[in-house]
MIMI-345642 format. One record per residue: residue in three letters; x, y, z of N, C-alpha, C in turn. Coordinates in steps of 0.05 Angstrom, whole numbers, plus 5000, padded with zeros to 4 digits. Each point is the difference from the previous one (the first is absolute). Last residue first. Layout:
N
ALAXYZXYZXYZ...
//
This chain:
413
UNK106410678100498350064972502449894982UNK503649825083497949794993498450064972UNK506450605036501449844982498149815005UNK496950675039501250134975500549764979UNK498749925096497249994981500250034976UNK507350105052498449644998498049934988UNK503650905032501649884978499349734993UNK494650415067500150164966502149874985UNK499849795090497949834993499850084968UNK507050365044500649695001498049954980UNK499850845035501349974980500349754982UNK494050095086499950104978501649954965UNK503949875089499249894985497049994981UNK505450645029501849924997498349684992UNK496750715034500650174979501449674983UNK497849975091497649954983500650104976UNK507249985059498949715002497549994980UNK503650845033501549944979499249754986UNK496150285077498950124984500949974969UNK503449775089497449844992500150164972UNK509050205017497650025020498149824985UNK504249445005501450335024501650114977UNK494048875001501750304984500150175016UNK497648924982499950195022502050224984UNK497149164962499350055025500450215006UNK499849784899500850125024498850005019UNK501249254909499050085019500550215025UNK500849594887502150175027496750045016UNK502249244915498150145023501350065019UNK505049534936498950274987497950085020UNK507849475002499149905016497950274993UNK508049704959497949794996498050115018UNK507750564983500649835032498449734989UNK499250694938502249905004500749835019UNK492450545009499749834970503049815001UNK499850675067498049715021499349824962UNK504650834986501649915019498149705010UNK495950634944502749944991501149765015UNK492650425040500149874982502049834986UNK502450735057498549645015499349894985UNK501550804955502049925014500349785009UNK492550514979501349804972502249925013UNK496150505071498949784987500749854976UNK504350775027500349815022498349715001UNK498550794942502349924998500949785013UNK491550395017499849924974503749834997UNK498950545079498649784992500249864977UNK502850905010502249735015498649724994UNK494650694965502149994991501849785004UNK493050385046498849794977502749824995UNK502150405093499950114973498749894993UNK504650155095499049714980497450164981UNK510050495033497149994999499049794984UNK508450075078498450024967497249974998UNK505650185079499650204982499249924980UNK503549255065498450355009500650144979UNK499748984967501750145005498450345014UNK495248974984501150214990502450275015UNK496748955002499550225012501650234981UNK495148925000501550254992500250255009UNK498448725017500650345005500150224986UNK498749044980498649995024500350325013UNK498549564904501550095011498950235027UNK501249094932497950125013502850215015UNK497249444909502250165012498750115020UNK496549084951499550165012502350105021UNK498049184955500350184973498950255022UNK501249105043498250094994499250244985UNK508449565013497749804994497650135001UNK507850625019499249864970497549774991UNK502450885074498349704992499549874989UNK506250875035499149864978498849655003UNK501750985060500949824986497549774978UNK504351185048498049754981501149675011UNK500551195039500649655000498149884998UNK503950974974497749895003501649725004UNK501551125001501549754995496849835007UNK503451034966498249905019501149734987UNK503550774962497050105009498749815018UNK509250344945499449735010497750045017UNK503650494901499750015032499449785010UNK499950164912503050055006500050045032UNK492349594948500750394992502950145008UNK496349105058498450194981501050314989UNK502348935055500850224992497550144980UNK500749415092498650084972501950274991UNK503649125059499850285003497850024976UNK498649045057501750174972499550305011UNK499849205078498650274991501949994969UNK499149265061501950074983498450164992UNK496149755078502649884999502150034981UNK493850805049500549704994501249884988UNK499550975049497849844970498949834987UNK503650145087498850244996499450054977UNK502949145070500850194975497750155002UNK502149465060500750225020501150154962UNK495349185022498350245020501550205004UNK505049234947496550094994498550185016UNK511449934993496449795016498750174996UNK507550134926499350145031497349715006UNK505650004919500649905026499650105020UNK496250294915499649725007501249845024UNK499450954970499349915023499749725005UNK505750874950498449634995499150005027UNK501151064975500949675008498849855001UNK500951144975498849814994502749775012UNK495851064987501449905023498849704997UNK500950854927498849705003502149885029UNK502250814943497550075016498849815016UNK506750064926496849974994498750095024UNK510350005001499350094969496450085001UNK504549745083500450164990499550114982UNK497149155023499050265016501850304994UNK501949204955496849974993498750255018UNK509249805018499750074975497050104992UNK502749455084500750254999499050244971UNK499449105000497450115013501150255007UNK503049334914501650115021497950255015UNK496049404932501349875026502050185009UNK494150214934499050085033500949775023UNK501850164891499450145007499750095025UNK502749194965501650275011499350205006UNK493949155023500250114975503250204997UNK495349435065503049914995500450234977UNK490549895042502850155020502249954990UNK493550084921501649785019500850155029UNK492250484935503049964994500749745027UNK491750444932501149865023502549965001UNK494750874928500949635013500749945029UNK497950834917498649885026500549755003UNK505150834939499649705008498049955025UNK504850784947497150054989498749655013UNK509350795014498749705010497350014992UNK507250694961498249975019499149674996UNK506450914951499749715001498649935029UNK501650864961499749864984499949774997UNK501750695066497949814993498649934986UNK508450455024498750184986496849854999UNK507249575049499750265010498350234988UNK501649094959498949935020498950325018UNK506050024921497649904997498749965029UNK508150025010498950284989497350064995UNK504349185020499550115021497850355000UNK503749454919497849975016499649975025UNK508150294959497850094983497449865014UNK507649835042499650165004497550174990UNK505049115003497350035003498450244999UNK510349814980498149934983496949994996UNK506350015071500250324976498149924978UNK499049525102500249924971500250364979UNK498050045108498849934984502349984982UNK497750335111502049854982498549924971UNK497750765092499949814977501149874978UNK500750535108500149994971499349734988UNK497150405085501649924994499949924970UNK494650605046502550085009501849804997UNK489050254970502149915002502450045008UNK492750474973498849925012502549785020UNK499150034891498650285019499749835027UNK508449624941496449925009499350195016UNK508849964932499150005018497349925001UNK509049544948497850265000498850035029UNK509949564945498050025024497850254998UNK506249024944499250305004498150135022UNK507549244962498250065007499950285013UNK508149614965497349894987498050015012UNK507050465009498750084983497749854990UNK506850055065500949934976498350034976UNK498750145093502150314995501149824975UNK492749525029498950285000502750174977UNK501449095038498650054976499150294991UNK504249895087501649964982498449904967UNK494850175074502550274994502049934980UNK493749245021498650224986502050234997UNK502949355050499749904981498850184980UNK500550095093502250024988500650044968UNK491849735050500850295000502550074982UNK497949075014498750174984499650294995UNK503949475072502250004969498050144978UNK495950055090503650154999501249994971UNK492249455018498950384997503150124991UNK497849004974501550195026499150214996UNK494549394937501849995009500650145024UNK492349554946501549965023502350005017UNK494450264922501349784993501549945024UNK494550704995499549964980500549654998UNK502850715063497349815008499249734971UNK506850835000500849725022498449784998UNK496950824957502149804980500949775015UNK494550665045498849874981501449834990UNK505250625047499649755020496749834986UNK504650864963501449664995498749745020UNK493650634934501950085025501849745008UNK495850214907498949875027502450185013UNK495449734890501250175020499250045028UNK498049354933499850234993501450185005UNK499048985017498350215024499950284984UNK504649304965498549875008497250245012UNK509350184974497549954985498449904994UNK506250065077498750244985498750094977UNK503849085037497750115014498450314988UNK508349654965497249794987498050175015UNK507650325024499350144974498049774981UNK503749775079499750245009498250094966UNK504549164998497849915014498150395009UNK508949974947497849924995497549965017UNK507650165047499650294981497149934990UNK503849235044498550235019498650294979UNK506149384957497749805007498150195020UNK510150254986498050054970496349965005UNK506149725071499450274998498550084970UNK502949175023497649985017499550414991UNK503149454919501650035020497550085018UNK495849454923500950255003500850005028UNK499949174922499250145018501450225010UNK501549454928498650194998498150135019UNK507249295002501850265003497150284980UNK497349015029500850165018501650314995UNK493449364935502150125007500950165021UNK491049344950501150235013503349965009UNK493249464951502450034985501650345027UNK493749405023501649734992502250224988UNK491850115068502150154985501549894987UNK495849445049496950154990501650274991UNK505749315034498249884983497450154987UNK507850285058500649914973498049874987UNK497750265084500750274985500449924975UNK494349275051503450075006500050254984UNK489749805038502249854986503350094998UNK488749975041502750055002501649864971UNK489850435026501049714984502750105000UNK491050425050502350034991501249704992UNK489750195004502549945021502350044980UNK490250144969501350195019502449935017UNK496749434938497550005017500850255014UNK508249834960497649794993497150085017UNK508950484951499350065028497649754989UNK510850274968496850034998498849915030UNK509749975003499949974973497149984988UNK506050535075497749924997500649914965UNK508949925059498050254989497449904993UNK510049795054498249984991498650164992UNK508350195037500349724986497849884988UNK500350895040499549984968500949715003UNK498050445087502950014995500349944972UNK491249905027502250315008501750024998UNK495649104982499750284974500650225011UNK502649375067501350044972498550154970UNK495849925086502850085011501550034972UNK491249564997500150285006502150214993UNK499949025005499550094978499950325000UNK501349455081503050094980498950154978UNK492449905063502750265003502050014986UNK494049344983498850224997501850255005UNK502549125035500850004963498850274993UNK498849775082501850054999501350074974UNK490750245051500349664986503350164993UNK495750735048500349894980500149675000UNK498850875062499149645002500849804980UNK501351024994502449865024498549724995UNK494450544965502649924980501649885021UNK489949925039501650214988502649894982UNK493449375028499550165009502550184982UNK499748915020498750184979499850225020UNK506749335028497250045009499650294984UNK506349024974500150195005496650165018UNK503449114977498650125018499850305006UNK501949544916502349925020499650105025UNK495350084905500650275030502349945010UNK500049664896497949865025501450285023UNK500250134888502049895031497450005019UNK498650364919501049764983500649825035UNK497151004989497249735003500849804995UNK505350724977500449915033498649805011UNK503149944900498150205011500749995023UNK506249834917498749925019498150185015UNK507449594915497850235007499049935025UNK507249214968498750284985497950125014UNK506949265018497449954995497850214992UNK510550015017499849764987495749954988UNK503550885043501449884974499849774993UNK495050275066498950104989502249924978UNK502949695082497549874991499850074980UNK506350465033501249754986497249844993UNK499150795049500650144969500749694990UNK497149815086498250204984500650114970UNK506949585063498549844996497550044984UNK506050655034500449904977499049774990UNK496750475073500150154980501349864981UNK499649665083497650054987499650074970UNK508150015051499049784997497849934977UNK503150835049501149914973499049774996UNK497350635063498149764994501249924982UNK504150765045498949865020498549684990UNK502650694925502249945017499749755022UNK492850474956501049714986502749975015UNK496150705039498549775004501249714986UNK503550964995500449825027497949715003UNK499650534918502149865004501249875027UNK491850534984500049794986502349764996UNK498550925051498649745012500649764986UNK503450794961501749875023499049725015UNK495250454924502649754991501950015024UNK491650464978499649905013502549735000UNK499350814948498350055022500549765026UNK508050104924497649975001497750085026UNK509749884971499350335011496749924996UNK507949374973499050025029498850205008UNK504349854914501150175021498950005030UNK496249514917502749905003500950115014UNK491650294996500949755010502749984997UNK498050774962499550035031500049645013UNK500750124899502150035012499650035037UNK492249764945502249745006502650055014UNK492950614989499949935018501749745000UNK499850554921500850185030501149845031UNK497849644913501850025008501250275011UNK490349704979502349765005502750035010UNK492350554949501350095031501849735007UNK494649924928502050264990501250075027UNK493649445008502049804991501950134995UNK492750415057500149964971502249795007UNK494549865081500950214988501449904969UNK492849735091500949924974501550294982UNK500249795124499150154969500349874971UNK500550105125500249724965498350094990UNK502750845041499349795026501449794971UNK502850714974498650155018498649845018UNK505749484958500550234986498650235027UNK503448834974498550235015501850234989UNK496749234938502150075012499050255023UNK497049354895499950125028502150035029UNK497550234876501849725021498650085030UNK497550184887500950125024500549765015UNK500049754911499850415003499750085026UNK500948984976502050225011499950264990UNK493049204995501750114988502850214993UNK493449715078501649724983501450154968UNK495050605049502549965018501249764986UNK493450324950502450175003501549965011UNK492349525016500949974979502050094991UNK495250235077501649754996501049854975UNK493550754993503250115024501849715002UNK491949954952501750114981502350055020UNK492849745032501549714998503050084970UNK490650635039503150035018501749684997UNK493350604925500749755013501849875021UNK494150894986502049854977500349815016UNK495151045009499649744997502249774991UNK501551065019497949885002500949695000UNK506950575015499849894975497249864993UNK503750485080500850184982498749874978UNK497049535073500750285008500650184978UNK501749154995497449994996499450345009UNK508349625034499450064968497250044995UNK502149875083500850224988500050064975UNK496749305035497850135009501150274986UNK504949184997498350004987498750194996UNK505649885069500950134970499250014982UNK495249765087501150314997502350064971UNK491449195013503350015009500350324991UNK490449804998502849974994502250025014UNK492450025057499550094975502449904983UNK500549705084496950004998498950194977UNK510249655024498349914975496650035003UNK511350165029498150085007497749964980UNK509649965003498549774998496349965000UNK509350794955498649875026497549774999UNK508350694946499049765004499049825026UNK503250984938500549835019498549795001UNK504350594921497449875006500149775024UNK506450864943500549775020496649875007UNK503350604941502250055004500249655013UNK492750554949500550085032502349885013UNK498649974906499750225008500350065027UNK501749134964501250174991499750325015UNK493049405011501649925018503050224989UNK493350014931499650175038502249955027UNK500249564899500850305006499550145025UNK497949134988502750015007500250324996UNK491149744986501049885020502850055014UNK496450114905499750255028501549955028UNK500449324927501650224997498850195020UNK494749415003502649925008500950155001UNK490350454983501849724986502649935018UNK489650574999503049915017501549824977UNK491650684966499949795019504149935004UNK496551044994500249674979499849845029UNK500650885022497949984980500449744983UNK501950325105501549864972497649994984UNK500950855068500249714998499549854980UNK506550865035497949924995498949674998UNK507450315052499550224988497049974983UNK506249445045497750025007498750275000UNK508849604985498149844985497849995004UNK507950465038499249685019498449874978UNK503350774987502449924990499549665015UNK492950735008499949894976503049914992UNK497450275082498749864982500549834983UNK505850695041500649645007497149864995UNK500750904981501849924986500449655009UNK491850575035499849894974502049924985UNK501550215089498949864999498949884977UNK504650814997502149805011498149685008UNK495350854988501749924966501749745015UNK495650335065498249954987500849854975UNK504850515067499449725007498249874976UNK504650814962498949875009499249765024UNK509650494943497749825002497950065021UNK507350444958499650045024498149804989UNK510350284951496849884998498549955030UNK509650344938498650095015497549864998UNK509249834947497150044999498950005028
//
């Protein structure tokens, strides 16, 4: 089968294989909860809290409203686990033994560092796993600094690095999360009935991780797939030819394009769909800088157009949006980013920036959308009074709140 995609179709295929194809007409339940994470393969995990936490934020993204104490919930209940992936990610439980086999093989992201370290700190380290067997679970918050000097991961407190060190190497694993802190515990104790010989060889374990990403994304180019999950360009190249010339995956083109496109035989029918546009993004939302959608920045500019970065670690005089801009998605396009935050004690989403993207047009339209949106979004947070300082262009700013003031008025009659 012959097929030319669209940039356009190809953006509405990783839509809607992201869950953001349209938006949720029910209220949230659990069960959603895990199906998304399911869907996107992988749900990164960041600390960042002047609006939600970003896994929070992603879900809420696809699944309107719900209870983010449901994610921790799942994790204590082993439908998903945590582990690095594309950065530290909550991923399915159905993936377990991908990444258990890449541990046992040492092929992990970050398992050379990890083993030279416990190597250098054995001491440490078994003293750490021998505490936790005789005295169960632990936080990092459990151990005194020891003078350590707070600041970056190298500064660690020493037990912080073993604990670290060993959920990368699997002798440990998150056994829930308290207040947002990780809760250690031994593999055998928060897997009790897992099985080493159902883990997957490192090469089997690559294939999969390739063919998670790709349907994750729809259909991509390979160095998309690298990004996906953080692998080698080289082996991932590799990796695709030899899935390719076996069949299990498939290649179409992109008008406009010169390197080919990888996709699922199976996805093919709604790629098709996608090229005939029969399928389209009908979603106005906020998305995470962590979101998948627009954490790989190469991607977000190739696919959307969107020249986008955190700026939370830039010094303050030298950002150009500010500190955690969201992307806006609208309609299957990315049209402009805004930085909020959230004032819970005083029930007010304020949001200190928006700019819109060169070429879109600020509309009734956009408006109206962009306003139930914040709504949505600042109802959920607790913090139901959105306030905009400042907009580009002005003009979008008055359409926009306007919108605010009509929807408020709406739901006061």
């Amino acid at each position: 089968m012959s097929l030319t995609l669209t940039p356009g179709a190809l953006r509405a295929l990783l839509l809607t294989l992201q869950g953001l194809d349209r938006p949720a007409e029910r209220s949230a339940t659990r069960d959603d909860v895990l199906a998304t994470i399911r869907q996107m393969k992988a749900l990164q995990i960041d600390t960042i809290h002047v609006v939600a936490r970003s896994p929070s934020l992603v879900l809420w993204s696809r699944i309107g409203a719900y209870d983010p104490r449901w994610l921790t919930d799942l994790l204590a209940e082993r439908a998903i686990f945590e582990y690095w992936s594309h950065e530290a990610c909550f991923l399915p439980i159905d993936d377990y033994p991908i990444y258990r086999g890449l541990m046992i093989a040492g092929q992990t992201r970050r398992d050379a560092y990890a083993r030279r370290w416990l190597q250098n700190n054995h001491s440490i380290a078994a003293a750490l796993i021998d505490h936790i067997r005789r005295n169960g679970a632990v936080r990092s918050a459990d151990f005194s600094r020891n003078g350590a000097v707070p600041g970056g991961w190298w500064n660690w407190k020493s037990e912080k690095m073993a604990l670290e060190m060993l959920l990368v190497t699997g002798e440990l694993m998150i056994a829930g999360r308290e207040n947002f802190q990780r809760i250690y515990d031994l593999r055998e104790r928060v897997l009790p009935d897992w099985d080493d010989t159902r883990a997957l060889d490192p090469a089997t374990a690559q294939r999969a991780l390739i063919l998670t990403a790709v349907r994750a994304l729809g259909a991509a180019p390979a160095h998309w797939l690298a990004d996906y999950f953080r692998m080698g360009k080289a082996d991932t190249s590799r990796i695709v030819a030899l899935l390719t010339a076996e069949g299990a995956l498939a290649t179409v083109s992109v008008e406009g394009w010169r390197t080919p496109v990888y996709l699922c035989p199976d996805t093919l029918p709604l790629a098709q769909a996608a090229a005939n546009g029969a399928i389209e993004s009908t979603v106005t939302t906020l998305l995470s800088p962590f979101d998948p959608v627009v954490w790989d920045r190469r991607r977000a500019l190739e696919l959307f157009g969107f020249d986008y970065r955190i700026e939370c670690y830039t010094p303050a005089p030298k950002r150009r949006y500010g500190y955690f801009t969201l992307p806006i998605l609208h309609r299957g396009a990315l049209i402009g980013r805004l930085d909020p935050k959230a004032h819970r004690k005083d029930g007010v989403f304020e949001v200190k920036a928006l700019f819109l993207e060169p070429g879109v047009h600020p509309d009734e339209e956009l408006a109206t959308a962009l306003a139930t949106t914040l709504r949505s979004c600042a109802a959920w947070h607790g913090t139901p009074d959105v306030v905009i300082r400042r907009c580009d262009p002005p003009a979008f700013g008055i359409l926009l709140k306007r919108a605010l003031s009509y929807h408020s008025s709406s739901h006061r009659g």
